[in-house]
PyMOL Python script that loads the backbone (N, CA, C, O; Angstrom):
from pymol import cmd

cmd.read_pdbstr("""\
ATOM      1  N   UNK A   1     -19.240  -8.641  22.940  1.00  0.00           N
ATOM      2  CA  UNK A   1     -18.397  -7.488  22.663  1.00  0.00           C
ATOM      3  C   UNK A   1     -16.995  -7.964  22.351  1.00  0.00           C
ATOM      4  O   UNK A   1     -16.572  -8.967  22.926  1.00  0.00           O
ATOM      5  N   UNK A   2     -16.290  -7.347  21.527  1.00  0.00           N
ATOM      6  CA  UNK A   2     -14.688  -7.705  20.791  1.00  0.00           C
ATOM      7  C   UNK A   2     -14.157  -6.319  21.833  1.00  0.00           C
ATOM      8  O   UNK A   2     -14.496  -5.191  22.188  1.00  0.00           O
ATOM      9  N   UNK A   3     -13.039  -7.392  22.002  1.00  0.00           N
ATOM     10  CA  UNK A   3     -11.697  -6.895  22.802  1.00  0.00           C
ATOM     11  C   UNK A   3     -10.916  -6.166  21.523  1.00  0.00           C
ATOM     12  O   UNK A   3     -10.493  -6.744  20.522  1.00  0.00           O
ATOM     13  N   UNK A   4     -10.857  -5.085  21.749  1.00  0.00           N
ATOM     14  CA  UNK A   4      -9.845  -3.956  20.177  1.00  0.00           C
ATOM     15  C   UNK A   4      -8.579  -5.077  19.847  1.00  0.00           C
ATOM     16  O   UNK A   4      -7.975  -5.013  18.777  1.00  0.00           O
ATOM     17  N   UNK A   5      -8.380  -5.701  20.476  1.00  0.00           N
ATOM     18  CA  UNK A   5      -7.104  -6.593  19.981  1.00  0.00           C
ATOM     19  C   UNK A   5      -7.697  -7.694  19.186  1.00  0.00           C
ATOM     20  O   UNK A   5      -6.987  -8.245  18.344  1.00  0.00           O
ATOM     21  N   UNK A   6      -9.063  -8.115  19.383  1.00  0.00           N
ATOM     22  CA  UNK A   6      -9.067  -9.227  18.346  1.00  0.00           C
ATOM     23  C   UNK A   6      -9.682  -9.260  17.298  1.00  0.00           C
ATOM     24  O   UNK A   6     -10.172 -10.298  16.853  1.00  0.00           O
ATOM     25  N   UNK A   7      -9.766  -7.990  16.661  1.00  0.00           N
ATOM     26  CA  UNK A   7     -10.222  -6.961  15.667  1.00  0.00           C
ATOM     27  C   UNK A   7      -9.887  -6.102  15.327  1.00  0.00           C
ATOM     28  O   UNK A   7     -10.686  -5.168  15.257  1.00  0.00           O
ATOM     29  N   UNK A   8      -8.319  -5.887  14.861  1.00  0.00           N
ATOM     30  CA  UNK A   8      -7.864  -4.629  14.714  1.00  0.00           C
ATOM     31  C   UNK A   8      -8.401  -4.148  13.572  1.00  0.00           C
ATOM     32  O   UNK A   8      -7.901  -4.499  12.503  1.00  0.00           O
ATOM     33  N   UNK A   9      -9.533  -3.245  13.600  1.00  0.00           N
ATOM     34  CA  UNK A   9      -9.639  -2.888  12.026  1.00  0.00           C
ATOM     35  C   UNK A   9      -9.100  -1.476  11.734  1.00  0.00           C
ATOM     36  O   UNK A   9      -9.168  -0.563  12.557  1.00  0.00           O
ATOM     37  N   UNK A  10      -8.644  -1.376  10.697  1.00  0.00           N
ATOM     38  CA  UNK A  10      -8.206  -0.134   9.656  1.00  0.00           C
ATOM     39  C   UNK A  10      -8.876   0.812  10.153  1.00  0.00           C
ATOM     40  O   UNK A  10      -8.398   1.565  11.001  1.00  0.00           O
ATOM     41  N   UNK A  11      -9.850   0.892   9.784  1.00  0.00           N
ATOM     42  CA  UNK A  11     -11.080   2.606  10.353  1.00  0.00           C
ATOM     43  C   UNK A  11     -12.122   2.254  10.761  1.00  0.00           C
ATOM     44  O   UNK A  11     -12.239   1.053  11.005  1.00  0.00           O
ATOM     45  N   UNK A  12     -13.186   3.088  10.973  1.00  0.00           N
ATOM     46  CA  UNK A  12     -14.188   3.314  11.712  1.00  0.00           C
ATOM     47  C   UNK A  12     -14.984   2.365  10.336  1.00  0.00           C
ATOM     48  O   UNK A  12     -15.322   1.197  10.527  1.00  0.00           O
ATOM     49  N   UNK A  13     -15.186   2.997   9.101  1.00  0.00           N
ATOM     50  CA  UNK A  13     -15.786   2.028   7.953  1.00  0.00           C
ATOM     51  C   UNK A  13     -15.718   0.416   8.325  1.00  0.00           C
ATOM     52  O   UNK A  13     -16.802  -0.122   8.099  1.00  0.00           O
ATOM     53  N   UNK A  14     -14.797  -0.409   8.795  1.00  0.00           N
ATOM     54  CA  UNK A  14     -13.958  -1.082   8.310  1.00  0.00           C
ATOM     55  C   UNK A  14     -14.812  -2.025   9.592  1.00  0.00           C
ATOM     56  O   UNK A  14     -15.181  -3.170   9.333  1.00  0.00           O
ATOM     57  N   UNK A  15     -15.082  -1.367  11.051  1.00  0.00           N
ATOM     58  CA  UNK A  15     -15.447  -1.829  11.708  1.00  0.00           C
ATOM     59  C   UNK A  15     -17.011  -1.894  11.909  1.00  0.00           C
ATOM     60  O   UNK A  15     -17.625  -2.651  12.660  1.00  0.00           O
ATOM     61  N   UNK A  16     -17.535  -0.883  11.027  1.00  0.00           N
ATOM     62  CA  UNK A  16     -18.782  -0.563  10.970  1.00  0.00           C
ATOM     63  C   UNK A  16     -19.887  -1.811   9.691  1.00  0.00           C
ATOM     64  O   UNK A  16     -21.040  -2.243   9.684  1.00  0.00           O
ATOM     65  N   UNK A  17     -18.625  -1.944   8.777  1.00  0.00           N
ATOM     66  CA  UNK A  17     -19.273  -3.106   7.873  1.00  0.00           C
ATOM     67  C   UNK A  17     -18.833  -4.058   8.923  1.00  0.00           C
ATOM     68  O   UNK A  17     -19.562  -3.559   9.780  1.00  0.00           O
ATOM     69  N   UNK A  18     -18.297  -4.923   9.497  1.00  0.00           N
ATOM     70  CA  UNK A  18     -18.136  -6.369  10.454  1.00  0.00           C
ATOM     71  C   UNK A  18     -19.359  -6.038  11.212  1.00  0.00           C
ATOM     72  O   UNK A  18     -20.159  -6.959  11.044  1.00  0.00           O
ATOM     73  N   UNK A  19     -19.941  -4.944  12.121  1.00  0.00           N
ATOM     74  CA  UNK A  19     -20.789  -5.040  13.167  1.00  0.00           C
ATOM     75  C   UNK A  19     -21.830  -5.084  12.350  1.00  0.00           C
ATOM     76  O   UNK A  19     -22.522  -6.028  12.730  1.00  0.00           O
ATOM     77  N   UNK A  20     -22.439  -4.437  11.194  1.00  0.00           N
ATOM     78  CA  UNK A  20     -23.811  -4.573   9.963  1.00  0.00           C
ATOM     79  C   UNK A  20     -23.463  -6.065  10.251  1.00  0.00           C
ATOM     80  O   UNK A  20     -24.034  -6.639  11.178  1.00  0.00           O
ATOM     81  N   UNK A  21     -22.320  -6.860   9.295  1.00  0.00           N
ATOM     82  CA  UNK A  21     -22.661  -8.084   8.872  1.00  0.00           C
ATOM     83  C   UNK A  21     -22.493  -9.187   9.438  1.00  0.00           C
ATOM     84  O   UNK A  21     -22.802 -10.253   8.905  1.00  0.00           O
ATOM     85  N   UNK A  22     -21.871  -9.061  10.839  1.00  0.00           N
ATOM     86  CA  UNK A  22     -21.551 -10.038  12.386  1.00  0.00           C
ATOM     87  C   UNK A  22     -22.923 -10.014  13.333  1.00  0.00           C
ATOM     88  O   UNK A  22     -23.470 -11.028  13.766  1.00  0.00           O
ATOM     89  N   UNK A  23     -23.557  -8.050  13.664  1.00  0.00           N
ATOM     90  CA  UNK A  23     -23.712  -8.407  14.601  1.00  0.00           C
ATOM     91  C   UNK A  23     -25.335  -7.391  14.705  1.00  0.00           C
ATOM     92  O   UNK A  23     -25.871  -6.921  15.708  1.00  0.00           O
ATOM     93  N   UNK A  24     -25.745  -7.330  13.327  1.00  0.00           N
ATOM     94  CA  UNK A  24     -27.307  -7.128  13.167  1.00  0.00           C
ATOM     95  C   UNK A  24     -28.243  -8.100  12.364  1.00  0.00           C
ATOM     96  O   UNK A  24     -27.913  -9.096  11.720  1.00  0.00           O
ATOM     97  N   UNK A  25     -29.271  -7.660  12.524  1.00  0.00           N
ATOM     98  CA  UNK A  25     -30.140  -8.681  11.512  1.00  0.00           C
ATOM     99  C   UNK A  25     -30.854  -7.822  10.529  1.00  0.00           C
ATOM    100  O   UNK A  25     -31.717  -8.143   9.711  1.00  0.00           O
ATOM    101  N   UNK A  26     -30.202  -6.412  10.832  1.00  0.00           N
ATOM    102  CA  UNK A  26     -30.523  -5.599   9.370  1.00  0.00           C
ATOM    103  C   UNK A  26     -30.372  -5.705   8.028  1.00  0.00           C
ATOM    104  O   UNK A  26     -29.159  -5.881   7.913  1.00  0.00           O
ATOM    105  N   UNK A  27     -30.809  -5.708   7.015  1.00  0.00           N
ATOM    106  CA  UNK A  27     -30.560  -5.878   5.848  1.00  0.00           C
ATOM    107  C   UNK A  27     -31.643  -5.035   4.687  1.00  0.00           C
ATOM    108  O   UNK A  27     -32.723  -5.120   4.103  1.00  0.00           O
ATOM    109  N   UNK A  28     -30.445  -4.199   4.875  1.00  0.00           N
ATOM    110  CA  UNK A  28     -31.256  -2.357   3.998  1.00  0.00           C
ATOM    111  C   UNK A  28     -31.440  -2.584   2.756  1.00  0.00           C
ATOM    112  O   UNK A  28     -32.481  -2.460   2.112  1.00  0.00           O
ATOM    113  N   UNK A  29     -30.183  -2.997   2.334  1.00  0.00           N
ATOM    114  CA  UNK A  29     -29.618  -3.315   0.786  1.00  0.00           C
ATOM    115  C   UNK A  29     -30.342  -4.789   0.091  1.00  0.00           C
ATOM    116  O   UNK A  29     -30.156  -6.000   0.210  1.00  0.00           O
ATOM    117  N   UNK A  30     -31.144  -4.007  -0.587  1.00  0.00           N
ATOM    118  CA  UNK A  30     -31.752  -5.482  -1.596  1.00  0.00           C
ATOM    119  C   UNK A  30     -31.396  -5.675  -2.971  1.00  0.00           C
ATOM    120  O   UNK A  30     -31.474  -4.697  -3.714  1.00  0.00           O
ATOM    121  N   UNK A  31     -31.040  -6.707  -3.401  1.00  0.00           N
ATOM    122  CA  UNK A  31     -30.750  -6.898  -4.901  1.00  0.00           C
ATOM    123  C   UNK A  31     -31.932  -7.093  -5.676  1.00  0.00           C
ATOM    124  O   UNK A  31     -32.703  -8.015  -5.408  1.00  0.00           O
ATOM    125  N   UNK A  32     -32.175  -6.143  -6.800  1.00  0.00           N
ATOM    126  CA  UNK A  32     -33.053  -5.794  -7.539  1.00  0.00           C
ATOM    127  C   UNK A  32     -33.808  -6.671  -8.296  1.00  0.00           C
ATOM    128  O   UNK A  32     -35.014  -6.595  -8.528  1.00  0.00           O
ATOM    129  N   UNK A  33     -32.415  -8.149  -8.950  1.00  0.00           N
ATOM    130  CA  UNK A  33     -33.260  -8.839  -9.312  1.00  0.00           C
ATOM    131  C   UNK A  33     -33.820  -9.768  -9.014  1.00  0.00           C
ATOM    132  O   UNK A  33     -34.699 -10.245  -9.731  1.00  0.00           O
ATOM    133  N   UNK A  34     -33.293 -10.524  -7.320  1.00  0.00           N
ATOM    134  CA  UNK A  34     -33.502 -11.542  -6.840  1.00  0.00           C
ATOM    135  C   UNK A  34     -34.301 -11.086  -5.663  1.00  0.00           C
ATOM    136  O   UNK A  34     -35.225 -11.849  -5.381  1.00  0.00           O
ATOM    137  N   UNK A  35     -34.147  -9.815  -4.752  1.00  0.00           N
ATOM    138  CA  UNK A  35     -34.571  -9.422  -3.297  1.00  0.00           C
ATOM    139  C   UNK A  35     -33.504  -9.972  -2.550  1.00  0.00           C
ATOM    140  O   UNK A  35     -33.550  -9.740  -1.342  1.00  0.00           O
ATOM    141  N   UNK A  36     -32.618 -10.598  -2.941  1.00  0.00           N
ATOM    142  CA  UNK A  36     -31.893 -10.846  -1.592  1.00  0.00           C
ATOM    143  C   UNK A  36     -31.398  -9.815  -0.648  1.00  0.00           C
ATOM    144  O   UNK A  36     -31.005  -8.858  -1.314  1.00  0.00           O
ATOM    145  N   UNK A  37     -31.218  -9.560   0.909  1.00  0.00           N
ATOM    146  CA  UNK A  37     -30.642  -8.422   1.340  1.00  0.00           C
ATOM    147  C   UNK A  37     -29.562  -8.650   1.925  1.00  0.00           C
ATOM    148  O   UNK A  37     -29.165  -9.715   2.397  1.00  0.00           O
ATOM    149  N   UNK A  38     -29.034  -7.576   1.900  1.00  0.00           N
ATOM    150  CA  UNK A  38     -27.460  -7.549   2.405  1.00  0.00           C
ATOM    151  C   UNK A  38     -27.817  -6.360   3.708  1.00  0.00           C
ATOM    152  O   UNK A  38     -28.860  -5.735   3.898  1.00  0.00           O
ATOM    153  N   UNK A  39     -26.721  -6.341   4.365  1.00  0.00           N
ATOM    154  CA  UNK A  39     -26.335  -5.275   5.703  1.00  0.00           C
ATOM    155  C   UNK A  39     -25.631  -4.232   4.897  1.00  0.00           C
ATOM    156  O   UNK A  39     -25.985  -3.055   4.833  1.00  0.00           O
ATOM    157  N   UNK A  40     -24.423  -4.854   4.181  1.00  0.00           N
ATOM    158  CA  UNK A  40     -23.653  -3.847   3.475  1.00  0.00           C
ATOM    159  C   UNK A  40     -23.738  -3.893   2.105  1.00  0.00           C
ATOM    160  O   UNK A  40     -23.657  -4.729   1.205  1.00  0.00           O
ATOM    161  N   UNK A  41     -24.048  -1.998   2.333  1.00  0.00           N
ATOM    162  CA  UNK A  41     -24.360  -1.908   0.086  1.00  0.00           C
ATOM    163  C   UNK A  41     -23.408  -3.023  -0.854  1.00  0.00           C
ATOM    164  O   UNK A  41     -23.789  -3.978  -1.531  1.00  0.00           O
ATOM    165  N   UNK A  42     -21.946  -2.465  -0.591  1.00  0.00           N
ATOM    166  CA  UNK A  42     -20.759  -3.030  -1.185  1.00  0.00           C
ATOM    167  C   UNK A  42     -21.413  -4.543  -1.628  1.00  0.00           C
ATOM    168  O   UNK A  42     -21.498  -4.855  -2.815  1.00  0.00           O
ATOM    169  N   UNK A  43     -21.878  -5.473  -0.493  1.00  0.00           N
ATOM    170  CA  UNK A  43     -21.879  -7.042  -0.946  1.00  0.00           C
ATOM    171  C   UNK A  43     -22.977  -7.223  -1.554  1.00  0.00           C
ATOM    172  O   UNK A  43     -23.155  -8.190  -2.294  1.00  0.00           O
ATOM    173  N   UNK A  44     -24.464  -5.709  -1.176  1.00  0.00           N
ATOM    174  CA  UNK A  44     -25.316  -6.553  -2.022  1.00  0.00           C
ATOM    175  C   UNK A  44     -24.920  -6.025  -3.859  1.00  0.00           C
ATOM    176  O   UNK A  44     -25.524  -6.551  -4.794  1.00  0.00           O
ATOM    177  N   UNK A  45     -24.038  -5.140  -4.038  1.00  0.00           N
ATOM    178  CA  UNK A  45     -23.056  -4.985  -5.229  1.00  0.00           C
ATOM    179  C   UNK A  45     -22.431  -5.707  -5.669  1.00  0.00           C
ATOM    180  O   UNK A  45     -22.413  -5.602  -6.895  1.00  0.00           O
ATOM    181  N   UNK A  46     -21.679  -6.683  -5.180  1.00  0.00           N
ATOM    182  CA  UNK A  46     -20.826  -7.521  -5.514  1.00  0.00           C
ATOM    183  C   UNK A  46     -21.524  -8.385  -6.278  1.00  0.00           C
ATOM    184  O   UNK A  46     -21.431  -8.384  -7.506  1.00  0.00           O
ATOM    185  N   UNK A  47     -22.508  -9.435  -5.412  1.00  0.00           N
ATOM    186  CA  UNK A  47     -23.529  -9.837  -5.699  1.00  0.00           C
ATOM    187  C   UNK A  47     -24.464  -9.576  -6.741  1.00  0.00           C
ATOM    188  O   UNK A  47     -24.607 -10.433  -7.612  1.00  0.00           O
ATOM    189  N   UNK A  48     -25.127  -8.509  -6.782  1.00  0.00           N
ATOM    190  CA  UNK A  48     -25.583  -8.308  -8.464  1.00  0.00           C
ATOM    191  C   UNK A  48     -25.123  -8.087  -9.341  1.00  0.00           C
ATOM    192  O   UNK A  48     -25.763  -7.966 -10.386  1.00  0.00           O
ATOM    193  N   UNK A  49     -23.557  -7.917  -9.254  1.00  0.00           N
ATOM    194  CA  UNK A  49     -23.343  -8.413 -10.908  1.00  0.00           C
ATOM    195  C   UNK A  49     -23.239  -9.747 -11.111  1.00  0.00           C
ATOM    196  O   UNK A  49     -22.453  -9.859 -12.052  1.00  0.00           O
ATOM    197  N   UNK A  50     -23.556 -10.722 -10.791  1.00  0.00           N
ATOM    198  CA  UNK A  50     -23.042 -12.244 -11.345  1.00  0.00           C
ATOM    199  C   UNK A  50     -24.697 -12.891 -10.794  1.00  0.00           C
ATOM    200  O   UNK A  50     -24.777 -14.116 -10.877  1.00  0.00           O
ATOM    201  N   UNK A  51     -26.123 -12.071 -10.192  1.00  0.00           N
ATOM    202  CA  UNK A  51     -26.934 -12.601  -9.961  1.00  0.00           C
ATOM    203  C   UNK A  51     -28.092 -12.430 -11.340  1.00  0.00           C
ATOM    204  O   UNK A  51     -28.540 -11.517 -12.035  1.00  0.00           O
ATOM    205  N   UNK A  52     -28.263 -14.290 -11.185  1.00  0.00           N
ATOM    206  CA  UNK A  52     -28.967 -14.653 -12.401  1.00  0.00           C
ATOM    207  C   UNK A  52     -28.021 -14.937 -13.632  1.00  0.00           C
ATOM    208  O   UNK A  52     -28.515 -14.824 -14.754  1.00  0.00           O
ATOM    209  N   UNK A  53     -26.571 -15.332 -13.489  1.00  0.00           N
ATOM    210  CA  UNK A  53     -26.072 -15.587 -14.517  1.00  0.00           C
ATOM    211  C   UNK A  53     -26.140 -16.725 -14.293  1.00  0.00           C
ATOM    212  O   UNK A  53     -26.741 -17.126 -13.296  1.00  0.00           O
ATOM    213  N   UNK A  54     -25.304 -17.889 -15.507  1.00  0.00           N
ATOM    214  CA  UNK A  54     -25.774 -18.813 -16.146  1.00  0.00           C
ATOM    215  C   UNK A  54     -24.266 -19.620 -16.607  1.00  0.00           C
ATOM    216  O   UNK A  54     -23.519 -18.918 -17.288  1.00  0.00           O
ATOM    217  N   UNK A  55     -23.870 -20.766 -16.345  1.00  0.00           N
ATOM    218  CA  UNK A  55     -22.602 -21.015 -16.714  1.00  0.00           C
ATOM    219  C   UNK A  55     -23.450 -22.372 -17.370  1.00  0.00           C
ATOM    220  O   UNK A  55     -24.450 -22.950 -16.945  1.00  0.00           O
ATOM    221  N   UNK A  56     -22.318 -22.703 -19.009  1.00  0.00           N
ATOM    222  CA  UNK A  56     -22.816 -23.478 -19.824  1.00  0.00           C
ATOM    223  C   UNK A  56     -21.429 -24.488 -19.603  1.00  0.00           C
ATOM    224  O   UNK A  56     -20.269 -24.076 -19.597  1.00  0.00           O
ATOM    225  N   UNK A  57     -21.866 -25.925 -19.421  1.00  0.00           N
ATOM    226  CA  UNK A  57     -20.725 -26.735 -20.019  1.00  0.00           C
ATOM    227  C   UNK A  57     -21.412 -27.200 -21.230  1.00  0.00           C
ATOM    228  O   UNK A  57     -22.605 -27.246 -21.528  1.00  0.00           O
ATOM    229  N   UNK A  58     -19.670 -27.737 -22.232  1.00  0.00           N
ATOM    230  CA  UNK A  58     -20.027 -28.629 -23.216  1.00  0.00           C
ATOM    231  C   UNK A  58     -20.914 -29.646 -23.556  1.00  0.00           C
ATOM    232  O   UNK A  58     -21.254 -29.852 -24.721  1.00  0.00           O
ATOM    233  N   UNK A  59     -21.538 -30.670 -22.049  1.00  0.00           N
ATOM    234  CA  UNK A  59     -22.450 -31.168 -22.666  1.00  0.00           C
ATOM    235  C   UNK A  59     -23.802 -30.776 -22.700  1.00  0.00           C
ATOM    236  O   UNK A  59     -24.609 -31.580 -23.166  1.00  0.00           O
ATOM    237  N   UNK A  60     -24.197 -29.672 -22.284  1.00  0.00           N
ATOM    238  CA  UNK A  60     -25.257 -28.650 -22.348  1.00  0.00           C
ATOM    239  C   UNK A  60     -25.689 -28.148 -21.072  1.00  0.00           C
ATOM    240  O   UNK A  60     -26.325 -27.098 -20.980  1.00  0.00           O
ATOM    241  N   UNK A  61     -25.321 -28.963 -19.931  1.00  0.00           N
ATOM    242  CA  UNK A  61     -25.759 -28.641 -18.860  1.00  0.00           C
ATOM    243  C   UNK A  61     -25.614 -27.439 -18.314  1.00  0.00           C
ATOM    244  O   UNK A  61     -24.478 -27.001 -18.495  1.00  0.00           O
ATOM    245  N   UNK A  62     -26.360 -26.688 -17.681  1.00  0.00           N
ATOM    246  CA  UNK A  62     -25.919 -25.091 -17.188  1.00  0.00           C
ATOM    247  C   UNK A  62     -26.013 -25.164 -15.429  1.00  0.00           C
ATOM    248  O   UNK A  62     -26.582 -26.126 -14.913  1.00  0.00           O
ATOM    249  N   UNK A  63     -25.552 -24.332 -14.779  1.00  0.00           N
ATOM    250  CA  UNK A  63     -24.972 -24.170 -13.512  1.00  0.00           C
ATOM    251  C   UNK A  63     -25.261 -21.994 -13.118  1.00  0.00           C
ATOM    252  O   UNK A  63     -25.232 -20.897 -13.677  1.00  0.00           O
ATOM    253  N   UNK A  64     -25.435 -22.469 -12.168  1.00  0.00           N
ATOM    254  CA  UNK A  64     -25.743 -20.679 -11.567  1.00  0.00           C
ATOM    255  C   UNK A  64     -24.560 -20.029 -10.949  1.00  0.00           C
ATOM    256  O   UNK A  64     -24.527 -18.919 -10.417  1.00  0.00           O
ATOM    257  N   UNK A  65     -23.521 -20.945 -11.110  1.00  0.00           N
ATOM    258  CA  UNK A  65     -22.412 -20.450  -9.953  1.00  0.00           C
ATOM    259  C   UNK A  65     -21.206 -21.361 -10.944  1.00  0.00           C
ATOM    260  O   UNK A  65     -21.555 -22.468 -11.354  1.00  0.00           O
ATOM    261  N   UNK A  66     -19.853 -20.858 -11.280  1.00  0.00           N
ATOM    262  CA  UNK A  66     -18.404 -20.959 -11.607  1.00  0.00           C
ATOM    263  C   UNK A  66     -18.350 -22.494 -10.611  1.00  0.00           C
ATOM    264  O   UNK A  66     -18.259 -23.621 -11.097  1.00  0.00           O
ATOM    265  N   UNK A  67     -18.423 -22.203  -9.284  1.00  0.00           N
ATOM    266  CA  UNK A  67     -18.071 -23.108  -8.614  1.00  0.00           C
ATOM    267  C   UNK A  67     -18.700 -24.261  -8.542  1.00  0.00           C
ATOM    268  O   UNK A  67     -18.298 -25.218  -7.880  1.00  0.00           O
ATOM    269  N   UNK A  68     -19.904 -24.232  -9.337  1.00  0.00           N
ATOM    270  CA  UNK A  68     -20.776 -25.533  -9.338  1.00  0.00           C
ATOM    271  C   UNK A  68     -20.340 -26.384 -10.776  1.00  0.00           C
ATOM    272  O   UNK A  68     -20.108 -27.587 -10.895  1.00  0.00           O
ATOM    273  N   UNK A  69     -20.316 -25.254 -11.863  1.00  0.00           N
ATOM    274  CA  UNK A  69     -19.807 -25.935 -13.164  1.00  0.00           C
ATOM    275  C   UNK A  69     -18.387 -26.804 -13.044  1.00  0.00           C
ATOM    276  O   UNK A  69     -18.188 -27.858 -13.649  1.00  0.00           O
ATOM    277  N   UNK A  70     -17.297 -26.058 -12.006  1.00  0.00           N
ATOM    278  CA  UNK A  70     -16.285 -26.538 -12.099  1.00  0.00           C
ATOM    279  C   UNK A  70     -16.192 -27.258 -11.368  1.00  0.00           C
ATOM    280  O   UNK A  70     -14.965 -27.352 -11.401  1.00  0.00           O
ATOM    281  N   UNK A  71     -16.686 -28.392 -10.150  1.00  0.00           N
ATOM    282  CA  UNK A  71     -17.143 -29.334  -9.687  1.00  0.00           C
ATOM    283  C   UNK A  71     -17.836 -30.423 -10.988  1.00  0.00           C
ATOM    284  O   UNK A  71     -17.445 -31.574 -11.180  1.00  0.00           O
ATOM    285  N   UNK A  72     -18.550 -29.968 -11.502  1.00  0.00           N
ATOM    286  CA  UNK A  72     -19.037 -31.129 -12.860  1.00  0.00           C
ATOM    287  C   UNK A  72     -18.270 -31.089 -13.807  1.00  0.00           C
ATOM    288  O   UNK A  72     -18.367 -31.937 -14.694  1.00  0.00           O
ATOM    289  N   UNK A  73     -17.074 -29.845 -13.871  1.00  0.00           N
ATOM    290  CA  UNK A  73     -16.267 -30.416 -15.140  1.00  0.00           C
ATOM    291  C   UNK A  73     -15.330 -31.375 -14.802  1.00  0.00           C
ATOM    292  O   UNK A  73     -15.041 -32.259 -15.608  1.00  0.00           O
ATOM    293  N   UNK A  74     -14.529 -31.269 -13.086  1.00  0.00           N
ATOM    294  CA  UNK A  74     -13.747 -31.914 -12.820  1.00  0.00           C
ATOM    295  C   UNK A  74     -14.190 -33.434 -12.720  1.00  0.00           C
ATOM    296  O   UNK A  74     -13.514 -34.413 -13.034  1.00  0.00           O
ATOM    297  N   UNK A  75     -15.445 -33.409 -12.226  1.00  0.00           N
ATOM    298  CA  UNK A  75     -16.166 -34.744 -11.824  1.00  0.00           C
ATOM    299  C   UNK A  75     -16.807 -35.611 -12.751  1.00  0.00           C
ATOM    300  O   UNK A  75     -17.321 -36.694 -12.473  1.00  0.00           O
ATOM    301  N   UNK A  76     -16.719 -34.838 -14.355  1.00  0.00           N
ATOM    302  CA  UNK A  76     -17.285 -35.118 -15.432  1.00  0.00           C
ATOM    303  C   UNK A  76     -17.664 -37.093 -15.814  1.00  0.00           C
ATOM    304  O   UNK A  76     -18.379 -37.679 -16.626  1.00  0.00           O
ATOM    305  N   UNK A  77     -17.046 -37.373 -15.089  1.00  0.00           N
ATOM    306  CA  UNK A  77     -17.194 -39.715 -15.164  1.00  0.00           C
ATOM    307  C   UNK A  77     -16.531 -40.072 -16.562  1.00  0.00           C
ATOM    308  O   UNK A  77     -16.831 -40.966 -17.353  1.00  0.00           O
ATOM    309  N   UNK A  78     -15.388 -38.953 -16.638  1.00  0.00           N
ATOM    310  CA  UNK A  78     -14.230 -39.261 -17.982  1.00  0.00           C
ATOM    311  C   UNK A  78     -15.443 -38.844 -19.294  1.00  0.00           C
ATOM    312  O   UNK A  78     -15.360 -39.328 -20.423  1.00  0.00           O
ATOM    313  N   UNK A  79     -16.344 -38.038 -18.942  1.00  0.00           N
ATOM    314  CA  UNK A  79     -16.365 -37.368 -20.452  1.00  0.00           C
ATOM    315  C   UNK A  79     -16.254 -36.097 -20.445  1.00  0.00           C
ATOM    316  O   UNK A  79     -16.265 -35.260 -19.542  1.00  0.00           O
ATOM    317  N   UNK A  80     -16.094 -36.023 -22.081  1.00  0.00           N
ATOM    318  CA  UNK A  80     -14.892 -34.562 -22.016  1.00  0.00           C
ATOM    319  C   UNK A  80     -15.954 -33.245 -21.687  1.00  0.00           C
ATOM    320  O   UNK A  80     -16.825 -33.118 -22.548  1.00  0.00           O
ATOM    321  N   UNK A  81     -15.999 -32.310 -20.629  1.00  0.00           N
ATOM    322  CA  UNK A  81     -15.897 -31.226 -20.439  1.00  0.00           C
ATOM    323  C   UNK A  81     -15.617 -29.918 -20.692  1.00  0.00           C
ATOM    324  O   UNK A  81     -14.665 -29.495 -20.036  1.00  0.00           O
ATOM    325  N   UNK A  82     -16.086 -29.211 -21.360  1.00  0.00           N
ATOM    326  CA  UNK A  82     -15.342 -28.009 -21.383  1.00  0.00           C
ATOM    327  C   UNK A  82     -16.116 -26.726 -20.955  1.00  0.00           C
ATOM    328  O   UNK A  82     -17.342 -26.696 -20.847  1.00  0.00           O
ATOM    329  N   UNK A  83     -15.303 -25.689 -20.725  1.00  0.00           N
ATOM    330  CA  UNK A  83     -16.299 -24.348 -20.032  1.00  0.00           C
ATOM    331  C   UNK A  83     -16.764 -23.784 -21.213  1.00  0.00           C
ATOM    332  O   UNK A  83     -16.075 -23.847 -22.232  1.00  0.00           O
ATOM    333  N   UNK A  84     -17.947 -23.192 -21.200  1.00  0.00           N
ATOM    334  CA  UNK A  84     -18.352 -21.786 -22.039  1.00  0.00           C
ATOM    335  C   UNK A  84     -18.365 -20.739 -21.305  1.00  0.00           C
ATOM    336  O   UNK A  84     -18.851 -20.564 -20.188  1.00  0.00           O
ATOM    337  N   UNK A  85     -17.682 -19.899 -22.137  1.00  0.00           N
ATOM    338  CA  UNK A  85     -18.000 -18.458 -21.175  1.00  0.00           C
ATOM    339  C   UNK A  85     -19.634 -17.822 -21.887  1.00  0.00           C
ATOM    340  O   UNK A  85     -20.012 -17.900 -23.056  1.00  0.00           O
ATOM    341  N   UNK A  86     -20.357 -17.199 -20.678  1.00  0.00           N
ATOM    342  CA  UNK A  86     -21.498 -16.884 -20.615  1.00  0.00           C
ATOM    343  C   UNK A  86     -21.440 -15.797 -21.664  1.00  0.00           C
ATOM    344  O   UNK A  86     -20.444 -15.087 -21.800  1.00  0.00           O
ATOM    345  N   UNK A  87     -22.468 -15.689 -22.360  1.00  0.00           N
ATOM    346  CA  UNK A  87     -22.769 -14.386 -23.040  1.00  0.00           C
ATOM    347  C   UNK A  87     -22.804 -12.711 -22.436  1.00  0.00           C
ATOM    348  O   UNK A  87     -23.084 -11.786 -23.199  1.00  0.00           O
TER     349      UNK A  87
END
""", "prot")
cmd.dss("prot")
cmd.show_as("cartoon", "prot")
cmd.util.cbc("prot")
cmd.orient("prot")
C-alpha cells in the first residue's frame, strides 16, 4: 500500500491508471494487430499506432523500433547511414 505522500496524484483517473498498471495483472485492452495487452486503454493506443511499423536505413537494413535504427546508424563501423522515413 502507498502512503498519499509518495504518490501525489492529480485525480482519482490518475491514480486509477498507476494501480491497473503497478498493481494488477489485468490486461483488458488488446492490440488488434499484435494481441499484446495493456491494463490501460490509453497505452494499448499509444502502442498501436507505431505497432508493426518498419524503420529503413540506407544500407537496406530495417528495424521495428526508431530506437533500434538509431543505435545502427550511430554504430554504423564508419559507413554512411542515413534514416528513411517509413511510408
Amino acid at each position: 500500500a502507498h502512503s498519499l505522500g509518495a504518490h501525489p496524484f492529480k485525480d482519482y483517473s490518475n491514480c486509477r491508471q498507476h494501480y491497473m498498471r503497478r498493481h494488477t495483472r489485468e490486461k483488458p485492452h488488446s492490440c488488434e494487430k499484435c494481441g499484446r495487452g495493456y491494463a490501460v486503454k490509453a497505452d494499448m493506443q499509444t502502442h498501436h499506432k507505431h505497432c508493426g511499423a518498419r524503420y529503413a536505413c540506407s544500407c537496406g537494413e530495417t528495424f521495428n523500433g526508431k530506437r533500434k535504427l538509431g543505435l545502427h546508424v550511430t554504430t554504423g563501423g564508419g559507413a554512411p547511414h542515413h534514416l528513411a522515413v517509413p511510408p
